[in-house]
FITIKOL-723313 format. One record per residue (C-alpha): residue number from 0; residue in three letters; chain; x, y, z. Coordinates in pm, 1 decimal. Example, Ala and Ser with C-alpha at 12.3 -4.5 7.8 and 13.67 -1.06 7.14 Angstrom:
% residues 2
k = 0 | r = ALA | c = A | c1 = 1230.0 | c2 = -450.0 | c3 = 780.0
k = 1 | r = SER | c = A | c1 = 1367.0 | c2 = -106.0 | c3 = 714.0
END
This chain:
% residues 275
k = 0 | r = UNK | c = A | c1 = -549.4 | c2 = 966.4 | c3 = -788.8
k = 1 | r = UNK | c = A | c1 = -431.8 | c2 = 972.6 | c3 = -1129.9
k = 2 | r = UNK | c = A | c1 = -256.5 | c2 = 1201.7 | c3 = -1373.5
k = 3 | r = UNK | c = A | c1 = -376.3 | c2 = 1205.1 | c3 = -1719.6
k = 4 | r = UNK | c = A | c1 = -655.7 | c2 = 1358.1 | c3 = -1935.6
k = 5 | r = UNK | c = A | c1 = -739.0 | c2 = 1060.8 | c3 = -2099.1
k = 6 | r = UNK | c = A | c1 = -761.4 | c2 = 786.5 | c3 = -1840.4
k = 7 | r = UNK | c = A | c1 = -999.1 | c2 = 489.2 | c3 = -1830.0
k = 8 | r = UNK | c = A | c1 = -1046.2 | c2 = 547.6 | c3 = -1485.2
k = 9 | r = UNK | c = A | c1 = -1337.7 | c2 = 836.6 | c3 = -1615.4
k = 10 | r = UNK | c = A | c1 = -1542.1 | c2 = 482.6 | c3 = -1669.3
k = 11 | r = UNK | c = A | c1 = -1539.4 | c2 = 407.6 | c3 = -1305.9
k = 12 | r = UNK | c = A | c1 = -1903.3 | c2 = 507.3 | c3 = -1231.0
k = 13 | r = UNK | c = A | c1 = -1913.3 | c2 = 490.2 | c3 = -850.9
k = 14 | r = UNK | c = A | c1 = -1640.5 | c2 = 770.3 | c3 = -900.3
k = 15 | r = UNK | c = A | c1 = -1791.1 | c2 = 1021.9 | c3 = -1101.6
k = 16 | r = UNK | c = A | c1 = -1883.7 | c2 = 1353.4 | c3 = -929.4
k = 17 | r = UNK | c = A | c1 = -1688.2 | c2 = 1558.0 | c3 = -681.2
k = 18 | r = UNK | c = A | c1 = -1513.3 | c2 = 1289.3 | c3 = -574.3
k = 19 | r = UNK | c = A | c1 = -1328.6 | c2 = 1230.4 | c3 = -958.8
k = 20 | r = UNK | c = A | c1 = -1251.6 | c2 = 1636.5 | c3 = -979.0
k = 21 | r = UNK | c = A | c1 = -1111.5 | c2 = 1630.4 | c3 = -645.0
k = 22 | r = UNK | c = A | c1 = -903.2 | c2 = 1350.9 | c3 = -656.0
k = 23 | r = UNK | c = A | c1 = -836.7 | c2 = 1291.5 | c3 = -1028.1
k = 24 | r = UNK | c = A | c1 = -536.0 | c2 = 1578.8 | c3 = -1143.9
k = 25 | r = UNK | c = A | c1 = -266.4 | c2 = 1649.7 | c3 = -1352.6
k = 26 | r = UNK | c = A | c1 = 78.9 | c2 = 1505.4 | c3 = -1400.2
k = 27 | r = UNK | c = A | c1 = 299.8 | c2 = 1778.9 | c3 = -1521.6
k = 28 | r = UNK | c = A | c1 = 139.9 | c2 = 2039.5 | c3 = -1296.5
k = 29 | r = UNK | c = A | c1 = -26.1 | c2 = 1848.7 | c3 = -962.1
k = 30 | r = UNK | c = A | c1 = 201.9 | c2 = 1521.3 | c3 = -906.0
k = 31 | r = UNK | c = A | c1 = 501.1 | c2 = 1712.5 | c3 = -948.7
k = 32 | r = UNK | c = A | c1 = 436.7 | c2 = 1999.0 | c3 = -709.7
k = 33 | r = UNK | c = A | c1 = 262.2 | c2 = 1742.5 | c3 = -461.5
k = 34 | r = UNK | c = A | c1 = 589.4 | c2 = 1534.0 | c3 = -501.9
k = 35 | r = UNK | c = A | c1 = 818.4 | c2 = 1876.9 | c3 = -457.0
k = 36 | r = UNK | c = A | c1 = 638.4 | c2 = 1994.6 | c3 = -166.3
k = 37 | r = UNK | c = A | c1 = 636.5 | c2 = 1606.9 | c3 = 46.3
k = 38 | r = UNK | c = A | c1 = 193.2 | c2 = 1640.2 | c3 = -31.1
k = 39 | r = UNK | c = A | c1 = 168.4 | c2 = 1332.0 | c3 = -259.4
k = 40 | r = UNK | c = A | c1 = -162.5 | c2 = 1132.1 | c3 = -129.3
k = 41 | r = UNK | c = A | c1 = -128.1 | c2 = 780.6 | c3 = 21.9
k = 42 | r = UNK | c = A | c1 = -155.1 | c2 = 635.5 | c3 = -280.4
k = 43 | r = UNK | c = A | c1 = -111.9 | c2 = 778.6 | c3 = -626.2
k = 44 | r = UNK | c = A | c1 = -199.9 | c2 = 605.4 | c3 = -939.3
k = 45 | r = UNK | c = A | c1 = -24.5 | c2 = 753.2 | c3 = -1263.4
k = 46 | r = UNK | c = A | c1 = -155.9 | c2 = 674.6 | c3 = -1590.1
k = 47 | r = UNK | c = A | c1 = 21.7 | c2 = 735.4 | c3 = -1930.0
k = 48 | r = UNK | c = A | c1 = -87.3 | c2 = 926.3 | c3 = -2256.9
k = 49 | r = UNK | c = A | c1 = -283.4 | c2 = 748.2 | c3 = -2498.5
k = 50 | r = UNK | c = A | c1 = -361.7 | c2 = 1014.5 | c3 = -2767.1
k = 51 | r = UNK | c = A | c1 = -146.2 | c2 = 1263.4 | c3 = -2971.8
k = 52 | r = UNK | c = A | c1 = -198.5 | c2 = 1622.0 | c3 = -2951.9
k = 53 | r = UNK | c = A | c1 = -84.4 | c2 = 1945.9 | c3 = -3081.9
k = 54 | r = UNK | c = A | c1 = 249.6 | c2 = 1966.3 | c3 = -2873.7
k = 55 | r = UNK | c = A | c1 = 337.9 | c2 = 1551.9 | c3 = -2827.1
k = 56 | r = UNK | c = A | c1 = 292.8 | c2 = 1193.0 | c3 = -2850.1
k = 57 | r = UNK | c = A | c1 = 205.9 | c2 = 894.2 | c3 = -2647.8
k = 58 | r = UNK | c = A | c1 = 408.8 | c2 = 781.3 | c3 = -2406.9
k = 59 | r = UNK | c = A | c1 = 208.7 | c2 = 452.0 | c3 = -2327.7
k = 60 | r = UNK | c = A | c1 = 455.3 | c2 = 183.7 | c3 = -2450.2
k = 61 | r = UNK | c = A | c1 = 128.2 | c2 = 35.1 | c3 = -2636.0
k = 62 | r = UNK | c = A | c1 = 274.9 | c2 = -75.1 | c3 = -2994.1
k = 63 | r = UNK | c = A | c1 = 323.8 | c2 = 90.7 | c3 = -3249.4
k = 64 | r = UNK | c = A | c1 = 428.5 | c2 = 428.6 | c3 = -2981.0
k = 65 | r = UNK | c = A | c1 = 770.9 | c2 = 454.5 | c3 = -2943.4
k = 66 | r = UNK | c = A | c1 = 876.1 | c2 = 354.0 | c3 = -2550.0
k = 67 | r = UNK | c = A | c1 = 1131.4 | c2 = 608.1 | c3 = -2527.7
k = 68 | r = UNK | c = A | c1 = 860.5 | c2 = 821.5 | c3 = -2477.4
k = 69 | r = UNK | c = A | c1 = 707.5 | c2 = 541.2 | c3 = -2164.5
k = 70 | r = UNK | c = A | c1 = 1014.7 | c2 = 577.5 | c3 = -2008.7
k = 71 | r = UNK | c = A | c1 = 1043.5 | c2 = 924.4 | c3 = -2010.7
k = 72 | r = UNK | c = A | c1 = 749.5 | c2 = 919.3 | c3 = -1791.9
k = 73 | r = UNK | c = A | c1 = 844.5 | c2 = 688.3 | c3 = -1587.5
k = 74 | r = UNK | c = A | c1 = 1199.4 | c2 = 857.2 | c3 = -1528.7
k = 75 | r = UNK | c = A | c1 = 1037.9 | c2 = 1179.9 | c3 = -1441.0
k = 76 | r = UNK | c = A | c1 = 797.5 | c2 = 947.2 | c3 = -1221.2
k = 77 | r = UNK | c = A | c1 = 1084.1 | c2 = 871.8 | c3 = -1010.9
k = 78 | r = UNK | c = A | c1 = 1273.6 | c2 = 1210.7 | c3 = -1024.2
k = 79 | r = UNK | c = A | c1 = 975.3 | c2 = 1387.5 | c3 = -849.1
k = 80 | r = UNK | c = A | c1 = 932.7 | c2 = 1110.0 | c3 = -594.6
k = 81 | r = UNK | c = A | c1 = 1342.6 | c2 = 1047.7 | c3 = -565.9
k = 82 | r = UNK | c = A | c1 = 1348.7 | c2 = 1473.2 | c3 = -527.6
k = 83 | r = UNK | c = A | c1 = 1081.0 | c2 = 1520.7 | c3 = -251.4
k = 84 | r = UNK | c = A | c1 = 1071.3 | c2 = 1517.7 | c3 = 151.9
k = 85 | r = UNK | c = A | c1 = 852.2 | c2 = 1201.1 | c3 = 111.4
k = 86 | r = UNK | c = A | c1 = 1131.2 | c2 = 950.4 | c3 = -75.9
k = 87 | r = UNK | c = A | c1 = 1188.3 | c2 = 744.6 | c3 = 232.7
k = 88 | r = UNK | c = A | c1 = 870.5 | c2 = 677.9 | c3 = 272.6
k = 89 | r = UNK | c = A | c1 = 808.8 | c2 = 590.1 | c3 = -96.1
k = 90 | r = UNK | c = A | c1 = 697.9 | c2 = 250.6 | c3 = -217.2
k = 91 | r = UNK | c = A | c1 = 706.1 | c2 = 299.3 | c3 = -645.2
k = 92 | r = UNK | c = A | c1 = 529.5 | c2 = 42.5 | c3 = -849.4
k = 93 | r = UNK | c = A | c1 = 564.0 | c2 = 7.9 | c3 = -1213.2
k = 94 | r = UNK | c = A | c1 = 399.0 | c2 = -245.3 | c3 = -1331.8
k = 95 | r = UNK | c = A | c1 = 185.9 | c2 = -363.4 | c3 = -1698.9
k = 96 | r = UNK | c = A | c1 = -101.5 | c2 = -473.6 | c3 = -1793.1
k = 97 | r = UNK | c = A | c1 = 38.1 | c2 = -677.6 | c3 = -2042.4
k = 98 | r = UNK | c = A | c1 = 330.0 | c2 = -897.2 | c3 = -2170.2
k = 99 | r = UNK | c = A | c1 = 381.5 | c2 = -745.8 | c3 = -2479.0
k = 100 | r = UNK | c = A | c1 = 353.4 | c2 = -1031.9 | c3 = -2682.8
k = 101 | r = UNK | c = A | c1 = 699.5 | c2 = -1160.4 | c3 = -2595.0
k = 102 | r = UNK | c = A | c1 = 688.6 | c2 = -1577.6 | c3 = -2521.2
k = 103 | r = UNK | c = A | c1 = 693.9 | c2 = -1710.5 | c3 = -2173.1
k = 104 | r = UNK | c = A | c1 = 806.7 | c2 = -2083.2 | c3 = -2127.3
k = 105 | r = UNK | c = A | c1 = 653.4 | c2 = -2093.8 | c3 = -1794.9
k = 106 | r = UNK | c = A | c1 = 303.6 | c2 = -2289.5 | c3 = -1803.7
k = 107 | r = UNK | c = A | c1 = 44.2 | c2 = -2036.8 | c3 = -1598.9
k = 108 | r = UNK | c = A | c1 = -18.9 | c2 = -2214.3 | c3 = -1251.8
k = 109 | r = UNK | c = A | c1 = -404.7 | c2 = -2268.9 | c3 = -1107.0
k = 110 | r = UNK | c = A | c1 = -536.6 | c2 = -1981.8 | c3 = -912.6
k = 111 | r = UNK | c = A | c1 = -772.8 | c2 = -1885.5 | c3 = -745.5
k = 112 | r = UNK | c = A | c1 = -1083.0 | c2 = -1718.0 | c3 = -893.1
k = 113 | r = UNK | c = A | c1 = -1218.5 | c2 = -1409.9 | c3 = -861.1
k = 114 | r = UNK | c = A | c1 = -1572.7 | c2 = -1364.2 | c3 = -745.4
k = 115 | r = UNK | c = A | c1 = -1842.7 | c2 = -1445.4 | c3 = -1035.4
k = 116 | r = UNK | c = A | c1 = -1540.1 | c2 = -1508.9 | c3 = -1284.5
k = 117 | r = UNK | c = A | c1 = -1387.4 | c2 = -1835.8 | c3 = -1361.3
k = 118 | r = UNK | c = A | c1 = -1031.6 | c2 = -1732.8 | c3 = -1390.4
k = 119 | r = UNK | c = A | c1 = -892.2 | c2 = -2053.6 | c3 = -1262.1
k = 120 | r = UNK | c = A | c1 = -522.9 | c2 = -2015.4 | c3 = -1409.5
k = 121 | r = UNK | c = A | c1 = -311.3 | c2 = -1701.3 | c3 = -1401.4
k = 122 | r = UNK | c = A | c1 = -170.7 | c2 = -1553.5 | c3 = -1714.1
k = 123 | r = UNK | c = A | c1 = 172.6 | c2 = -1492.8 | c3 = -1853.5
k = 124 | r = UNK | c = A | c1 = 368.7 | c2 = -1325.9 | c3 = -1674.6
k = 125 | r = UNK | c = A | c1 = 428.5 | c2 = -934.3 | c3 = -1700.6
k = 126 | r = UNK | c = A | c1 = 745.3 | c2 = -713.1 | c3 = -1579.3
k = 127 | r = UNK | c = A | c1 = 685.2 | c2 = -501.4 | c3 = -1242.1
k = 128 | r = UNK | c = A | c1 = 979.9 | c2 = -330.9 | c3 = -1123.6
k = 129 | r = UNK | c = A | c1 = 958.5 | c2 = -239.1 | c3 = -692.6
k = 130 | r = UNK | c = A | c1 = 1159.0 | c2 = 91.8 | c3 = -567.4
k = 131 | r = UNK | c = A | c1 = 1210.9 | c2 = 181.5 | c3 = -243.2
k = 132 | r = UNK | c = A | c1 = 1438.0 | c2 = 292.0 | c3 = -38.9
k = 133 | r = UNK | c = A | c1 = 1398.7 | c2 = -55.1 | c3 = 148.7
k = 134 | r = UNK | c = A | c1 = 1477.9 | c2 = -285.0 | c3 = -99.5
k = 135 | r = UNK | c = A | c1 = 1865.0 | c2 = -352.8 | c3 = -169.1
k = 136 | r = UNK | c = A | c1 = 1994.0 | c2 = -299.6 | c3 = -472.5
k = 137 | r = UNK | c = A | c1 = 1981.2 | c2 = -529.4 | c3 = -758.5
k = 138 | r = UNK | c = A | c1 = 1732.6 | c2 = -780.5 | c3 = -545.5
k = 139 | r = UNK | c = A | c1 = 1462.4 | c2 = -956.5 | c3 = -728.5
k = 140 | r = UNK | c = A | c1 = 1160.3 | c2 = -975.5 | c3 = -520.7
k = 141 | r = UNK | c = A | c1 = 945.8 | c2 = -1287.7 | c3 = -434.6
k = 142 | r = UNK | c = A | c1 = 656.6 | c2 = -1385.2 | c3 = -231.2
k = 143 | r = UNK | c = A | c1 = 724.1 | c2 = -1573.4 | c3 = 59.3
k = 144 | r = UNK | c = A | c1 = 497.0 | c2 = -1858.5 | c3 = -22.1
k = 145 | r = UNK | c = A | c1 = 363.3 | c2 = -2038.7 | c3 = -321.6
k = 146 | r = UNK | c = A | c1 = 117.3 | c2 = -1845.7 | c3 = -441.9
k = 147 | r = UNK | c = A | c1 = 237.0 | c2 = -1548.9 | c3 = -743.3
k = 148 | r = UNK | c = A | c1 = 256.0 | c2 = -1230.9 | c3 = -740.6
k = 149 | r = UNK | c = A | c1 = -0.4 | c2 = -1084.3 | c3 = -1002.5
k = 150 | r = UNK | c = A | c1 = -201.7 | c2 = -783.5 | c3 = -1049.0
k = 151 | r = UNK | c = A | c1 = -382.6 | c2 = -816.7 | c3 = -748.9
k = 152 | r = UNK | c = A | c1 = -111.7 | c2 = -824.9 | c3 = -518.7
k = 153 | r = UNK | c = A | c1 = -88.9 | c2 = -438.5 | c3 = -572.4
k = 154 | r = UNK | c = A | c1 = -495.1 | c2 = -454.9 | c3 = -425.5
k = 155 | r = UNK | c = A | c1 = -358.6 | c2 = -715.3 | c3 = -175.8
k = 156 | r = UNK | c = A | c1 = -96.2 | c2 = -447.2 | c3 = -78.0
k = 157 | r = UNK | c = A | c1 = -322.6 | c2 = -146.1 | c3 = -16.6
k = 158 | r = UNK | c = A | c1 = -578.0 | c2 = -363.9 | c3 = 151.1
k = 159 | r = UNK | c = A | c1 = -300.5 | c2 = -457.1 | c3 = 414.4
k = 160 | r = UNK | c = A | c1 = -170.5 | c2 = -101.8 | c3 = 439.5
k = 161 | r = UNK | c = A | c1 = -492.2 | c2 = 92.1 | c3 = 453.5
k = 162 | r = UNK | c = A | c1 = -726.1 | c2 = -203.1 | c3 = 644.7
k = 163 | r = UNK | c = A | c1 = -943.5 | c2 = -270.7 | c3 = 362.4
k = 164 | r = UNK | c = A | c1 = -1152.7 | c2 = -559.6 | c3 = 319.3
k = 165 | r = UNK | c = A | c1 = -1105.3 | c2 = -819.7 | c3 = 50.3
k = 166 | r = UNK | c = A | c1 = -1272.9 | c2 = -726.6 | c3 = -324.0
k = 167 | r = UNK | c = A | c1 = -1322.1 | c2 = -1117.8 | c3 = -404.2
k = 168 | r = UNK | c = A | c1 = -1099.2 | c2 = -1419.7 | c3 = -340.9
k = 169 | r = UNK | c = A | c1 = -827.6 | c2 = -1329.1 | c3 = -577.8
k = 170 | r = UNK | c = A | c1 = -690.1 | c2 = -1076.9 | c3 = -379.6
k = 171 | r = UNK | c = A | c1 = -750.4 | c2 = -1201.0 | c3 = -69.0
k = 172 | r = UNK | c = A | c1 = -551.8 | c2 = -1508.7 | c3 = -175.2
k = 173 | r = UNK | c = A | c1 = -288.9 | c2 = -1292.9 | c3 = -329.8
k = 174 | r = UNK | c = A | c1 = 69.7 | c2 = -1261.4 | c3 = -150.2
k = 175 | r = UNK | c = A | c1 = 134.3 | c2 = -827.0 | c3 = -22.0
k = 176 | r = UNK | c = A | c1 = 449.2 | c2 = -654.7 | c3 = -93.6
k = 177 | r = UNK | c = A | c1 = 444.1 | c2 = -553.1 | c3 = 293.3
k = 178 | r = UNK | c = A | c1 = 583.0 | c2 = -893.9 | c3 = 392.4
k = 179 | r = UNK | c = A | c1 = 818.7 | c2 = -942.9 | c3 = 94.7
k = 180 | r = UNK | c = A | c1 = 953.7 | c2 = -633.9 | c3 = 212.4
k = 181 | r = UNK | c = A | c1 = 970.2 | c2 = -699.0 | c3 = 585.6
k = 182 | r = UNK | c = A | c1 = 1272.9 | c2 = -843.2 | c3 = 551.6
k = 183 | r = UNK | c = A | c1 = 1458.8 | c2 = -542.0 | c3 = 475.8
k = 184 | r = UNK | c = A | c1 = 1298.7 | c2 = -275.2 | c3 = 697.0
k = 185 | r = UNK | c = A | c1 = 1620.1 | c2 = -277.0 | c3 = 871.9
k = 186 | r = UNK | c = A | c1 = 1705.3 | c2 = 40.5 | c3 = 751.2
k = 187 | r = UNK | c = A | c1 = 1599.7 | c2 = 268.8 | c3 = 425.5
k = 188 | r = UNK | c = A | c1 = 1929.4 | c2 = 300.6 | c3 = 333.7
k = 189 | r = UNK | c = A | c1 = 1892.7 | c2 = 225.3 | c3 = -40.5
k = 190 | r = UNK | c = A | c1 = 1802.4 | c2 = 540.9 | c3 = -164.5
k = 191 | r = UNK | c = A | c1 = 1930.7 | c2 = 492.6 | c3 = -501.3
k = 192 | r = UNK | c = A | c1 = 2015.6 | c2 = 743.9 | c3 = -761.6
k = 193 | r = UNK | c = A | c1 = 1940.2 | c2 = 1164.0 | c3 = -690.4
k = 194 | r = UNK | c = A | c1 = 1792.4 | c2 = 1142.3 | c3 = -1055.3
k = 195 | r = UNK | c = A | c1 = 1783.5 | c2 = 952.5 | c3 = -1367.2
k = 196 | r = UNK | c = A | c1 = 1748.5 | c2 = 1085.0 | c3 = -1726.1
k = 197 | r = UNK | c = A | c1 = 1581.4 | c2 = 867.0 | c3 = -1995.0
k = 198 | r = UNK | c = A | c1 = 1735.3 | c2 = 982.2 | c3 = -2329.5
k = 199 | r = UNK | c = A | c1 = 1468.9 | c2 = 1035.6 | c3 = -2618.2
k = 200 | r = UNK | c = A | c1 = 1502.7 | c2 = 1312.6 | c3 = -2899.5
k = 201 | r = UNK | c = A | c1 = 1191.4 | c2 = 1554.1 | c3 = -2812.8
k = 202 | r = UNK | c = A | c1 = 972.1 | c2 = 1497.1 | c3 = -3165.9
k = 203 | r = UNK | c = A | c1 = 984.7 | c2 = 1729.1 | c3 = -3380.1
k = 204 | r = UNK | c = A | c1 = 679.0 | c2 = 1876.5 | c3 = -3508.9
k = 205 | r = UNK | c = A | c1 = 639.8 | c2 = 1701.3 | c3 = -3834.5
k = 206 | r = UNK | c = A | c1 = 633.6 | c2 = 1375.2 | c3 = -3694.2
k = 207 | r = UNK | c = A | c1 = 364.8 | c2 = 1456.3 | c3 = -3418.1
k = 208 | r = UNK | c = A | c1 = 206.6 | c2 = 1569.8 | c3 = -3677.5
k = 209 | r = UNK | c = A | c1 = 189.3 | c2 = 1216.8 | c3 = -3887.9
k = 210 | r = UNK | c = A | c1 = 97.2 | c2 = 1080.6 | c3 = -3566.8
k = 211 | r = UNK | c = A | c1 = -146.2 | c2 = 1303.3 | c3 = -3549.9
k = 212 | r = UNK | c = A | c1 = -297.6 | c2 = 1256.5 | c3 = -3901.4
k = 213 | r = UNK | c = A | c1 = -311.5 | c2 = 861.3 | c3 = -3901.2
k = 214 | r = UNK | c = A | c1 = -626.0 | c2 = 655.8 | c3 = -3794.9
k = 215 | r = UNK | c = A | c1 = -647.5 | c2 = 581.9 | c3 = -3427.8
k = 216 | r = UNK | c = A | c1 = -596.4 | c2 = 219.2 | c3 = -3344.5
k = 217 | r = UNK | c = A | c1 = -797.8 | c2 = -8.8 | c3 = -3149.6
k = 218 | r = UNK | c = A | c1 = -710.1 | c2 = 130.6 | c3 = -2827.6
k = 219 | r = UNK | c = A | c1 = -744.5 | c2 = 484.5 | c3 = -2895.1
k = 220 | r = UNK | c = A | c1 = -1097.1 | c2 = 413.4 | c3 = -3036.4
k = 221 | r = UNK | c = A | c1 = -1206.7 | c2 = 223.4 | c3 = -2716.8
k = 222 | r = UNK | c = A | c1 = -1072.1 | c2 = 520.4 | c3 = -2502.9
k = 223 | r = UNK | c = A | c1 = -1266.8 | c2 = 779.2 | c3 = -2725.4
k = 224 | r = UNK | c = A | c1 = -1591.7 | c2 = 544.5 | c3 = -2686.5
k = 225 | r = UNK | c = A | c1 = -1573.3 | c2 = 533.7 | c3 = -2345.5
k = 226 | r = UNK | c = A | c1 = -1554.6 | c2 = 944.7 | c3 = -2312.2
k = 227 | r = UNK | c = A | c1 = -1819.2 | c2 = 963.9 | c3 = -2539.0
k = 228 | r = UNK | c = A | c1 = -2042.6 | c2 = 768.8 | c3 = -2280.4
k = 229 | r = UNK | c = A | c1 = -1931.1 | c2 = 1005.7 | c3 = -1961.8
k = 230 | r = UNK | c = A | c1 = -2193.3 | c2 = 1230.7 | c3 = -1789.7
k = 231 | r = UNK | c = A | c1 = -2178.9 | c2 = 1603.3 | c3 = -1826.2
k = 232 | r = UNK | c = A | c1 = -2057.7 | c2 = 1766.8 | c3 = -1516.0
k = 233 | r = UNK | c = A | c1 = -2412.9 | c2 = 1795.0 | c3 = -1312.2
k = 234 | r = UNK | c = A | c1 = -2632.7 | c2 = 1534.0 | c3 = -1483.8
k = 235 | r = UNK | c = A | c1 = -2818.6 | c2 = 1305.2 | c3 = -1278.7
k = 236 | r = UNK | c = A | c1 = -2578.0 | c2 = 972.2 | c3 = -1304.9
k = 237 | r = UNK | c = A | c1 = -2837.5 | c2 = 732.6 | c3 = -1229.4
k = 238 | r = UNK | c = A | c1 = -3069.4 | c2 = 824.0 | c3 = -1562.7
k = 239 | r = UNK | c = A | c1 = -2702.2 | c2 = 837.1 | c3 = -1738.9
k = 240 | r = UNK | c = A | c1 = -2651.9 | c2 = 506.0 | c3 = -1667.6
k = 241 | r = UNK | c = A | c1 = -2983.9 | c2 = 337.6 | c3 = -1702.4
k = 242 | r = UNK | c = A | c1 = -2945.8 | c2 = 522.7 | c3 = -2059.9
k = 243 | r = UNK | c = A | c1 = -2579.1 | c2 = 357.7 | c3 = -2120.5
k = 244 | r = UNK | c = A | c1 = -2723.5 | c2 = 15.7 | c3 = -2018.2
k = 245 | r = UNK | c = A | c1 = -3022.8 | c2 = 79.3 | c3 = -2294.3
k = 246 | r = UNK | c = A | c1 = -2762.3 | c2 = 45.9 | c3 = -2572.2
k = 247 | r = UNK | c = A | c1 = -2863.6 | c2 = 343.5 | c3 = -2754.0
k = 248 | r = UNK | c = A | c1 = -2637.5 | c2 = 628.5 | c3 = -2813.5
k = 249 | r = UNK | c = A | c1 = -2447.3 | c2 = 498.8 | c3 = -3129.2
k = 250 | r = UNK | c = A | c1 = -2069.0 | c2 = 601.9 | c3 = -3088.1
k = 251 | r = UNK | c = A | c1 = -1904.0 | c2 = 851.7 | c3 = -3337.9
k = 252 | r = UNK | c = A | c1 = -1618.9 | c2 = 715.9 | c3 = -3579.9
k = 253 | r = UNK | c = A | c1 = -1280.2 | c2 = 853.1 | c3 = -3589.4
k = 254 | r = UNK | c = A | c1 = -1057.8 | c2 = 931.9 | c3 = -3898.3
k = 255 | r = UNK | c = A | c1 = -723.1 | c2 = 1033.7 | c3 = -3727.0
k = 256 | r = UNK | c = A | c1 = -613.4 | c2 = 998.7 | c3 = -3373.9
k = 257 | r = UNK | c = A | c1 = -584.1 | c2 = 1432.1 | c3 = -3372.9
k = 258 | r = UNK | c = A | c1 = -1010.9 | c2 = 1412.2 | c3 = -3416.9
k = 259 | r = UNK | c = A | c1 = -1021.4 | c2 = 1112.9 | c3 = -3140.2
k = 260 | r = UNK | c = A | c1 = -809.4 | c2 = 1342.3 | c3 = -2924.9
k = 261 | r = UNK | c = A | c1 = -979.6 | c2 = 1636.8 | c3 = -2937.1
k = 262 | r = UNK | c = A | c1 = -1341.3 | c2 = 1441.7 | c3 = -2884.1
k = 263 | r = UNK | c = A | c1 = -1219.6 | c2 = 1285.2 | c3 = -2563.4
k = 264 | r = UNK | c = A | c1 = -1050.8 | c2 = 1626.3 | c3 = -2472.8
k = 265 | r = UNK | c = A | c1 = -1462.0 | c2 = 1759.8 | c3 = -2509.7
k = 266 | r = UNK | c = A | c1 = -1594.8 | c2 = 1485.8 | c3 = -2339.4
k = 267 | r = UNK | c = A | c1 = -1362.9 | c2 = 1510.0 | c3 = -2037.1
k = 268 | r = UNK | c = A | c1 = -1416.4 | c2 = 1902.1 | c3 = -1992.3
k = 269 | r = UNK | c = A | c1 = -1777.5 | c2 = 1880.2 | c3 = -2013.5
k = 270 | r = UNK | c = A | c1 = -1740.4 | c2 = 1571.7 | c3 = -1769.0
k = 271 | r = UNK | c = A | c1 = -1516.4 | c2 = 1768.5 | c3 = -1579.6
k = 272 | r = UNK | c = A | c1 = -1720.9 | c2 = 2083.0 | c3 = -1584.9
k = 273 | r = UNK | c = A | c1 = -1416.7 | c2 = 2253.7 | c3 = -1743.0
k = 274 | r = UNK | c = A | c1 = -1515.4 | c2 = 2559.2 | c3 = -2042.3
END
């Protein structure tokens, strides 16, 4: 389940179809009345904005956006779960895809590769912050053996909550929250702030505005490729994709990130089935 118009996850092909509209929604309206009412799913996956449009900006935290705006999101992220009937039963990941460029002194160790990839070495390391109302405050979480945590520990996680079967040996290899956190199931009596507020001056129209009007970067023009390639709501997604994998619908350039926007805003709707 996600929460954005924009997502990546619209390239996950085994996905498309009722199961995407019914499961894919929207942040300011669906998460936060699901999280209100104690509905949230088993697991929820949020994903940030990546475009500007008429009303505001990215809140990504890709460079250049301003992170104010990322952790905005992830503020109200936690004052909808924090608010609702479900907290105690809450497990919040936040988590990166990336390292942001800063250096790491700590040489990647070996690990072990996924299926069909030879990814024998992890990468540098990336921040992930765990709330719950079962970890104690201020404790920095580690696995209980050698092996990492990375990326795949969140699959490793769900796998071991939900009885899923391993994707490919990188997961199955990686260490689960579940047992990091066994330690401390003693109670849930961490339940941490009622609310948090993540200060950020709203922009003001003129600057969305410039945002709006500058070229999109490299990002943005990936994202607005990738919508350009989705199905329209009804088409037959085999014949889609045999046409994708013939390499010839020739993608449509971009001169500011407001035209980008409103391409992958088409795209979606008429993926979507939305007027």
């Amino acid at each position: 389940m996600r929460f954005e118009s924009d997502s990546q996850t619209t390239t996950l092909a085994k996905i498309w179809g009722d199961m995407f509209t019914s499961h894919f929604l929207d942040f300011s309206t669906d998460f936060i009345q699901a999280a209100a009412a104690g509905n949230l799913p088993a697991y929820s996956f949020i994903e940030p904005r990546y475009f500007t449009d008429l009303f505001s900006i990215p809140n990504d935290e890709h460079p250049p956006h301003n992170v104010a705006y990322g952790e905005q999101l992830i503020a109200s992220v936690y004052n909808a779960v924090r608010g609702g009937p479900g907290w105690k039963q809450t497990l919040l990941v936040i988590t990166y895809d990336e390292h942001g460029g800063c250096y790491d002194h700590v040489v990647p160790p070996a690990a072990v590769s996924p299926d069909g990839f030879d990814f024998g070495y992890f990468g540098v390391r990336v921040p992930a912050v765990i709330i719950s109302p079962y970890v104690p405050a201020g404790r920095v979480i580690r696995p209980l053996g050698l092996t990492p945590f990375d990326h795949t520990s969140i699959i490793a996680t769900l796998r071991k909550l939900f009885g899923i079967q391993p994707l490919t040996k990188r997961d199955e290899a990686a260490p689960d929250l579940v047992d990091a956190l066994e330690a401390f199931q003693t109670g849930a009596d961490n339940d941490g702030p009622s609310s948090i507020v993540a200060p950020a001056v709203p922009p003001p129209a003129a600057q969305v505005a410039r945002a709006a009007a500058k070229p999109p970067n490299s990002l943005q023009q990936s994202l607005a490729a990738a919508a350009f390639h989705l199905p329209t709501a009804g088409a037959d997604t085999a014949t889609h994709i045999q046409r994708l994998r013939s390499a010839q619908d020739v993608v449509p350039q971009h001169a500011t990130v407001a035209e980008a926007a409103a391409d992958v805003a088409a795209h979606v709707k008429g993926f979507l089935g939305q007027p």
